[in-house]
C-alpha positions as CSV (number, residue, x, y, z in Angstrom):
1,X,-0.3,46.1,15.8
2,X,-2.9,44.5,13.3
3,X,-6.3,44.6,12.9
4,X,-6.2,43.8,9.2
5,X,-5.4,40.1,8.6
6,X,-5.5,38.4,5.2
7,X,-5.6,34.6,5.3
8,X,-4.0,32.7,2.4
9,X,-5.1,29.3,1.7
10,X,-3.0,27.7,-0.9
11,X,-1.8,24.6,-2.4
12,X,-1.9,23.0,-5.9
13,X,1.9,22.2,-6.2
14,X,2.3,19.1,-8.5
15,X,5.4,17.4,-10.0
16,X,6.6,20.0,-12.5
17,X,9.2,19.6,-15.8
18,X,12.5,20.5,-16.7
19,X,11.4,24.2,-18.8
20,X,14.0,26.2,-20.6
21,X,13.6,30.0,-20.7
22,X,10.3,29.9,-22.4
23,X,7.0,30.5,-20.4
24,X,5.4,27.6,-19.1
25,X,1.8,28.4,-17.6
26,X,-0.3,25.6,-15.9
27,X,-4.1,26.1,-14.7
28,X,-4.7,24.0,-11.2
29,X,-7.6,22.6,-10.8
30,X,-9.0,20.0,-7.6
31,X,-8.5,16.2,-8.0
32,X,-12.6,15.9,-6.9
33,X,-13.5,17.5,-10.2
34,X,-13.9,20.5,-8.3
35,X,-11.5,23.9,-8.3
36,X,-8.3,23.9,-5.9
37,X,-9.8,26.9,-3.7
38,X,-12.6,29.3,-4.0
39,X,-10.7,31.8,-5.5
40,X,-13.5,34.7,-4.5
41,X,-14.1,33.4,-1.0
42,X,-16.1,35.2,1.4
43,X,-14.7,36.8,4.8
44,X,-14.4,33.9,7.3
45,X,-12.3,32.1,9.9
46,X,-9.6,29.8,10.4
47,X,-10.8,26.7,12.0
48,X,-9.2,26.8,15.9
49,X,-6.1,25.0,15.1
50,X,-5.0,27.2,12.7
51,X,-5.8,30.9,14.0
52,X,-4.0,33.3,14.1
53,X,-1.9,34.1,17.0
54,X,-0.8,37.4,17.0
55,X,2.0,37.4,19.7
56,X,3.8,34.3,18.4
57,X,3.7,35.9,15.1
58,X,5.0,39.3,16.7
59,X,7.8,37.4,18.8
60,X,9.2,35.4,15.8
61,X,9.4,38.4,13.0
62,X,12.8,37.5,11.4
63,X,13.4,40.4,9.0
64,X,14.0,43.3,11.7
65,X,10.8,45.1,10.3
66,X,10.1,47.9,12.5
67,X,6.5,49.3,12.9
68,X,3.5,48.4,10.3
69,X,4.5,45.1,8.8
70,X,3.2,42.9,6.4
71,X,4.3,39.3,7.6
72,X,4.2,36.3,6.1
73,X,3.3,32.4,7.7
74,X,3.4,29.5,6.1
75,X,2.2,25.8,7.7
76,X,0.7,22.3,6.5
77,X,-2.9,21.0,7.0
78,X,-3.0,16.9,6.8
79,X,-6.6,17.4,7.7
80,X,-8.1,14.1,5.9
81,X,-10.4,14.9,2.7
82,X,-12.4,12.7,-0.3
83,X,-9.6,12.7,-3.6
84,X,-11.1,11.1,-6.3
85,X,-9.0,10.9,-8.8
86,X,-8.6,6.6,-8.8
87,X,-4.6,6.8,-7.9
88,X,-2.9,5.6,-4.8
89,X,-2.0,8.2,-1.9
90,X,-0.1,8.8,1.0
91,X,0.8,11.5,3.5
92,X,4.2,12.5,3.3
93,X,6.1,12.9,6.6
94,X,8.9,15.4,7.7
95,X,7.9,18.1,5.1
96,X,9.4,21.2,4.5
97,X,9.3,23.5,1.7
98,X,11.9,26.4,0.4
99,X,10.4,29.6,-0.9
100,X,12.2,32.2,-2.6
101,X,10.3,35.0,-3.0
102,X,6.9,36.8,-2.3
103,X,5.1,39.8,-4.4
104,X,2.0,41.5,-4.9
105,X,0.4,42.3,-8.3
106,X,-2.2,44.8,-8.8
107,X,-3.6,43.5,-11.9
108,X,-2.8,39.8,-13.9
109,X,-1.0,42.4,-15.9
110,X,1.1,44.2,-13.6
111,X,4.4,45.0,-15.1
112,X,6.2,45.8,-12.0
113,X,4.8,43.5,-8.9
114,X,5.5,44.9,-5.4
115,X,8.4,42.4,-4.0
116,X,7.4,41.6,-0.8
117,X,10.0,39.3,0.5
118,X,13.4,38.0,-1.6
119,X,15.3,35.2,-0.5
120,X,16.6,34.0,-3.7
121,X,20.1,34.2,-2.5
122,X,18.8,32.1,0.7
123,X,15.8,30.1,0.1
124,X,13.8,29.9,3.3
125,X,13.3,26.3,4.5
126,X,9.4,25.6,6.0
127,X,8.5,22.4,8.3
128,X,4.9,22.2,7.3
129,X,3.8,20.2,10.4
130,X,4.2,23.9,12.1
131,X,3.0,27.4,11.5
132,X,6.9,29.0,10.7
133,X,7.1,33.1,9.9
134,X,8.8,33.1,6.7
135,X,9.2,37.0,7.0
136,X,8.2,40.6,7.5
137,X,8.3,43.4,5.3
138,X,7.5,47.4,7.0
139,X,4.6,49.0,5.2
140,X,6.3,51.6,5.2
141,X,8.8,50.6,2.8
142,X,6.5,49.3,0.3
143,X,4.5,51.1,-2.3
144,X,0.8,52.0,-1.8
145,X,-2.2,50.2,-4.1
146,X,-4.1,47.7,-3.9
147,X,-3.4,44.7,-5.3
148,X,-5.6,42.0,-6.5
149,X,-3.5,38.8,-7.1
150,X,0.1,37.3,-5.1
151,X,3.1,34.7,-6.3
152,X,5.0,32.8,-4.3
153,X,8.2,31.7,-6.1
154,X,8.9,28.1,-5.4
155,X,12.2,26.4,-5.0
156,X,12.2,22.9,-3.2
157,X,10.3,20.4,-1.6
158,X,11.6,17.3,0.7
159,X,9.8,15.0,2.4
160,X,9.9,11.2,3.6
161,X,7.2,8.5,2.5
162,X,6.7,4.7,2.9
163,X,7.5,2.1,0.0
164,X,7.9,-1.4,-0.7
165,X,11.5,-2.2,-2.2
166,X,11.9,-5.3,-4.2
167,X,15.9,-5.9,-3.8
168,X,17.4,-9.7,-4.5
169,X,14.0,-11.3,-4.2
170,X,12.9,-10.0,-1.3
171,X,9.9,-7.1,-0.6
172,X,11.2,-4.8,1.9
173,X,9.0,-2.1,3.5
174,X,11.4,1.1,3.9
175,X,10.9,4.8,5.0
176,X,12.4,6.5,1.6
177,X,13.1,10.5,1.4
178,X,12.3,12.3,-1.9
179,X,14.0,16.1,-2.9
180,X,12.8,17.7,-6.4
181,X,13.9,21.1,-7.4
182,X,11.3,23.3,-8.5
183,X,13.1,26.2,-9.4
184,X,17.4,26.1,-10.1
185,X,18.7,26.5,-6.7
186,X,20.8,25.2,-4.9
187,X,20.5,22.2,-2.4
188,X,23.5,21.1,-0.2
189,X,25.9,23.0,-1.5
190,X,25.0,21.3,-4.7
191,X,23.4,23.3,-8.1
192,X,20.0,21.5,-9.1
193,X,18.0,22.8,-12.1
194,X,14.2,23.0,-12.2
195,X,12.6,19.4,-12.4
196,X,15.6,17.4,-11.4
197,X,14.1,15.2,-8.6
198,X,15.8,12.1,-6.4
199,X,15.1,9.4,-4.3
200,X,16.7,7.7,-1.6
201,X,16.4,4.3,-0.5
202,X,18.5,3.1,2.8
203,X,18.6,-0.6,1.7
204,X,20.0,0.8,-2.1
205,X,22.7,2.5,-0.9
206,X,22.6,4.9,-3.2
207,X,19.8,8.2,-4.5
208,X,18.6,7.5,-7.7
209,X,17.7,10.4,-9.9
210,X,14.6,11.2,-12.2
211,X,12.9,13.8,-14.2
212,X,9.6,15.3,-12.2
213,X,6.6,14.7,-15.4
214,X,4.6,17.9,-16.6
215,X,1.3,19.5,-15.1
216,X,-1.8,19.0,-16.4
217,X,-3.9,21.9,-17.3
218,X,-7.3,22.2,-15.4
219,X,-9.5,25.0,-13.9
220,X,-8.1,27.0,-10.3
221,X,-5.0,28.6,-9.9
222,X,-2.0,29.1,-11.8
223,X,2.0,27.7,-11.5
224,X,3.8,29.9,-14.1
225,X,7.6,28.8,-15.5
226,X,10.1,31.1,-16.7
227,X,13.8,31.0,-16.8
228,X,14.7,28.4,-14.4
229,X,12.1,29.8,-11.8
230,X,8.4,28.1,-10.9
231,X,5.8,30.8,-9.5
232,X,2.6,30.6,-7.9
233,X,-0.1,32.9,-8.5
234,X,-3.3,33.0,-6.3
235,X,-6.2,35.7,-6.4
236,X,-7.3,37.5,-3.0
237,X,-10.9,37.1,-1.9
238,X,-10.5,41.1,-1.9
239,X,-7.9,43.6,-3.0
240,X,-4.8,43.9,-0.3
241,X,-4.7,46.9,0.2
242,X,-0.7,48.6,1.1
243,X,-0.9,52.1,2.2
244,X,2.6,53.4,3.8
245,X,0.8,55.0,6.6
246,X,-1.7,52.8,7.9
247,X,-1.4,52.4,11.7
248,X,-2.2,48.7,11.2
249,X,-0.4,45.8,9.9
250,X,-1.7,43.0,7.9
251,X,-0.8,39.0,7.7
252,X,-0.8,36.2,5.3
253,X,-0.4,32.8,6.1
254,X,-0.5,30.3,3.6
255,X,-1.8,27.1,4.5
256,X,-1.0,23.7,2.1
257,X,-3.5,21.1,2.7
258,X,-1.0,18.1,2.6
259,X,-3.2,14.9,3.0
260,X,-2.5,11.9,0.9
261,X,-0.7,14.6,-1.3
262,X,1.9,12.0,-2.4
263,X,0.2,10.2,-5.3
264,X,1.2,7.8,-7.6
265,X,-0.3,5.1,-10.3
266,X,-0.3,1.8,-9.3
267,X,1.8,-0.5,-11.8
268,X,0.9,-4.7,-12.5
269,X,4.6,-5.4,-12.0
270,X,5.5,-8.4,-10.4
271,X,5.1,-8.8,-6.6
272,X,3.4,-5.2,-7.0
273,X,0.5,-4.3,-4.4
274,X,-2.2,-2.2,-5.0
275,X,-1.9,1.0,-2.4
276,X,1.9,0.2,-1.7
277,X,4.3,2.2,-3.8
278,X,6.7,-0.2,-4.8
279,X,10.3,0.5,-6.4
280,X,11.9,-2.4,-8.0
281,X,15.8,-1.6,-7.6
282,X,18.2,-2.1,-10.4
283,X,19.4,0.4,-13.2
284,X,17.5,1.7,-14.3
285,X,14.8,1.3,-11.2
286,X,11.3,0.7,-11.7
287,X,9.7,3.2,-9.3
288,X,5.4,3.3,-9.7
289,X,5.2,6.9,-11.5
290,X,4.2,9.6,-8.9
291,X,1.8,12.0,-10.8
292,X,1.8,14.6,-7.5
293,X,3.0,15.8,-4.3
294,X,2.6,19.1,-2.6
295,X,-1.0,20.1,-1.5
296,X,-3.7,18.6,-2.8
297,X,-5.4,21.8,-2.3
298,X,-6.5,25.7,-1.7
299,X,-8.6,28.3,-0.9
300,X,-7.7,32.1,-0.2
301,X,-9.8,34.0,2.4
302,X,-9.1,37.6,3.2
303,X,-10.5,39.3,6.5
């Protein structure tokens, strides 16, 4: 069914802040001084691991999209890689990430972007220690051009990392999970805004909530905030091109590099170790301030 595969790359996501209906629009850039991704990437391949496979992809397709389709597969890299950025890191475990929606733009000005997939009504969840197929869309029910630029509307992120509790004078290492809400959805039957964020801690008892900080501004691609709603925008190596009547298909999988993604600032707090991320329980906590999660970063390659 396809002969024309486009290969996303992507990452970049980093703790974002409570907006209001203003835009909010944040350049990514790479923690090694360099961009997130090579934005104009030549043609190339996937390493092994992560190729393609064209029958899985075919046998999952969870949209009932008949012929031609345009399918979309997201998965995690923890591959290991230099960050020099002088914080502390970790690689979160159990990760999975909640998309809303997908489109294609023609130009950075497009006034109408081709919707691709919409799930705000139903988020789709993503283990990223897997290649998952979010969805499928038939070409033929999209409209033809070629479009030169993609956004991924993003909605939650969960995931569990290590830390070192201080609790009654005692250091306790515990396995703590961590939610944020990057666009308002809704998690557990419960309404979250964009930027609310909480922790859990098994030895607390109890989730303690916090405000996700802002994004710094650096070279690469772009998170844009509007109206309760966090998008990603990523340019394609080469134009995607949508014509109704192509006998071929075409597939983008969108690959977060997630190693030591979970970074925070080491503090001189008491009983405090370098590389451990401590929280010091009480009300208010004293939790190490995380400046990032999400991928640490991107590239897009379109073949």
């Amino acid at each position: 069914m396809r002969q024309t595969i486009l290969i996303l790359e992507l990452g970049a996501l980093l703790w974002l802040p409570i907006v209001g209906c203003a835009e909010q629009i944040h350049n990514l850039g790479g923690f090694d001084g360099g961009s997130w991704g090579d934005l104009s990437a030549p043609d190339g391949a996937l390493r092994p691991d992560l190729a393609s496979d064209a029958s899985a992809v075919d046998a999952a397709l969870v949209d009932g999209a008949t012929g031609p389709q345009v399918v979309i597969v997201v998965t995690g890299d923890p591959t290991a890689k230099t960050i020099s950025d002088g914080l502390a890191g970790q690689t979160p475990r159990n990760y999975r990430m909640a998309f809303g929606a997908f489109r294609a733009l023609k130009d950075l000005n497009d006034p109408a972007p081709l919707e691709l997939l919409d799930y705000r009504q139903a988020p789709r969840e993503v283990d990223l220690s897997q290649r998952t197929v979010v969805g499928s869309a038939s070409l033929a029910s999209l409209a033809a051009g070629s479009y030169t630029y993609g956004e991924v509307l993003l909605t939650k992120a969960q995931f569990e990392v290590d830390a070192t509790i201080h609790f009654a004078g005692q250091s306790i290492a515990q396995s703590i999970t961590v939610v944020a809400a990057l666009s308002d959805t809704t998690i557990a039957g419960k309404a979250w805004k964009q930027g609310e964020a909480q922790v859990t801690v098994p030895i607390i008892g109890q989730p303690y909530n916090f405000s996700l900080p802002a994004l710094p501004s650096t070279a690469g691609g772009t998170l844009i905030q509007k109206n309760g709603e966090t998008w990603m925008r990523f340019a394609f190596g080469k134009p995607l091109l949508i014509d109704p009547q192509q006998p071929t298909g075409a597939e983008a999988e969108i690959i977060y590099e997630t190693y030591e993604s979970f970074r925070w600032q080491d503090t001189q707090q008491s009983g405090h170790q370098p590389n451990l991320f401590d929280i010091t329980a009480g009300l208010p906590p004293l939790i190490e301030p995380v400046l990032n999660f999400g991928a640490t970063g991107y590239r897009v390659i379109t073949r």
